[in-house]
Every structure is written in C-alpha cells, then in structure tokens.
N, C-alpha and C positions, 0 to 999 in steps of 0.2 A: 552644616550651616555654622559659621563663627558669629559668636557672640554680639557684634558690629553689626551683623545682615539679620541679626535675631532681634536688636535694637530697633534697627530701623523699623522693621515690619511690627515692631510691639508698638514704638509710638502711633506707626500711623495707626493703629489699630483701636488703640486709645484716643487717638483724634476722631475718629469715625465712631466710636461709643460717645463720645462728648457728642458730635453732632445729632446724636440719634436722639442723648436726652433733651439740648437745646433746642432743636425742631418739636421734640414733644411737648417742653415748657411755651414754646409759641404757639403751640396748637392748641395747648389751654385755653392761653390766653385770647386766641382768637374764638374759639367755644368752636359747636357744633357748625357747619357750613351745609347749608340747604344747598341742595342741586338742582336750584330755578329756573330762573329765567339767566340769559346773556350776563345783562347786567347786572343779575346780583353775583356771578360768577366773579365777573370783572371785579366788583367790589372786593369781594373776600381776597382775589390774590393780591391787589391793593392793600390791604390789611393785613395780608402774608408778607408780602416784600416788606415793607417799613415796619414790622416789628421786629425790635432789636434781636428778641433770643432766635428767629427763625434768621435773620441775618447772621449772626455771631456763627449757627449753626454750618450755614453754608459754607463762612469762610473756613470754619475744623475741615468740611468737607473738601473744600481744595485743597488744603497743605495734607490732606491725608491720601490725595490723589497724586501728589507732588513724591510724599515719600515711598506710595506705593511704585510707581515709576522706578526711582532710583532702587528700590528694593529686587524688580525684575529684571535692574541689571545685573545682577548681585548670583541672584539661584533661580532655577527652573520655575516656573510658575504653576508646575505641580506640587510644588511641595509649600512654594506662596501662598496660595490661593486656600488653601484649606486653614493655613495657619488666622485667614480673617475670623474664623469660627470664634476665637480667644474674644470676638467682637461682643456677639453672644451673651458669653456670659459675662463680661463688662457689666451691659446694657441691662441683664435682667437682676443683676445685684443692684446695681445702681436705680434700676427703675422702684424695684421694691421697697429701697429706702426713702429716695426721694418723693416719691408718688404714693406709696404706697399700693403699687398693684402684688396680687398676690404672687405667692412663691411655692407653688403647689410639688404637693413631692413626687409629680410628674416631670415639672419641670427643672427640678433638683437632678432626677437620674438623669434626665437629659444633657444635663450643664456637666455632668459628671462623666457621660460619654462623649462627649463634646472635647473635655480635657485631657482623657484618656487619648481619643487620638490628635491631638495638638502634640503630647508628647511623644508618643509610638513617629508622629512626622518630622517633628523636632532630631529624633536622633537618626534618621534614616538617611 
C-alpha cells in the first residue's frame, strides 16, 4: 500500500472517529431516551435529527463513506477493511479526554493489539 491509499484510508478513518465522538456529544445532549410509546419515539428522533452535533456527526459519516469508496478502488478490501480498526483507537483516546470515559488497562492492551496488527497489515 503507497502512502496516497494509506492517506485516504487514515482520513476517512479519522472522519468516522469524529462522527463517533459528535454522535456521542448529541446523545448527551439529547440525555437518556425511554423506549415508550410511538410517540415518544418519534419525538426523540426528532430531537436526534435537528441536533446539530448528531447532524455534523452524520455528515463526517458520508464523506468518510465517500473516501472509503475511493480507498476500495485503490487495494483489496482485505487489507482496507481491518485497517478501520486505527478507528478504535481514535475514538477511545479521544473519548477518554473529551468525556472522560475510562481507559482501563484492559482497554490499553487491546488498542495496543489493535495497532500491532494495523502495522503487520500496513506492510503486507
């Protein structure tokens, strides 16, 4: 894989960690959602859609569907498809700061085998 097709697949990759924290800051925001009735259903996705950070969220999510596209023109999608993993750990640094969820040193060796084979994929 050349450094170009290593690019594309890192931004989108990076665009789909954005989306994961901005869908998470909207779900904040929207708080807990009861699993009621119809209508309060209706409400809350009402509530989903017009809030800005789950909006913002979805559009990372198409441009990151757009570069993944262009990325499977590029190299197999066995060797794509694993490299989303890099996503991962993105999202659980970035969640840990932002949010502060924790960072257990379970989920340290995991992010760390997680990178282990992004690189073993990377040069294969």
């Amino acid at each position: 894989m050349n450094l170009q097709t290593f690019s594309i697949i890192f931004a989108g990759v990076l665009l789909n960690s954005a989306a994961q924290l901005m869908l998470k800051a909207g779900a904040k925001t929207l708080g807990t959602v009861a699993m009621g009735s119809g209508a309060s259903l209706m409400a809350a996705a009402w509530n989903a859609a017009t809030q800005p950070w789950i909006l913002l969220g979805l559009v990372c999510y198409f441009l990151s569907a757009g570069l993944w596209i262009l990325a499977l023109t590029r190299v197999d999608v066995t060797v794509a498809y694993p490299m989303l993993s890099m996503g991962y750990v993105i999202a659980a640094l970035l969640a840990w700061q932002l949010f502060g969820e924790p960072l257990t040193a379970g989920r340290v060796l995991g992010i760390a085998i997680i990178m282990a084979g992004v690189v073993v994929l990377g040069r294969s």
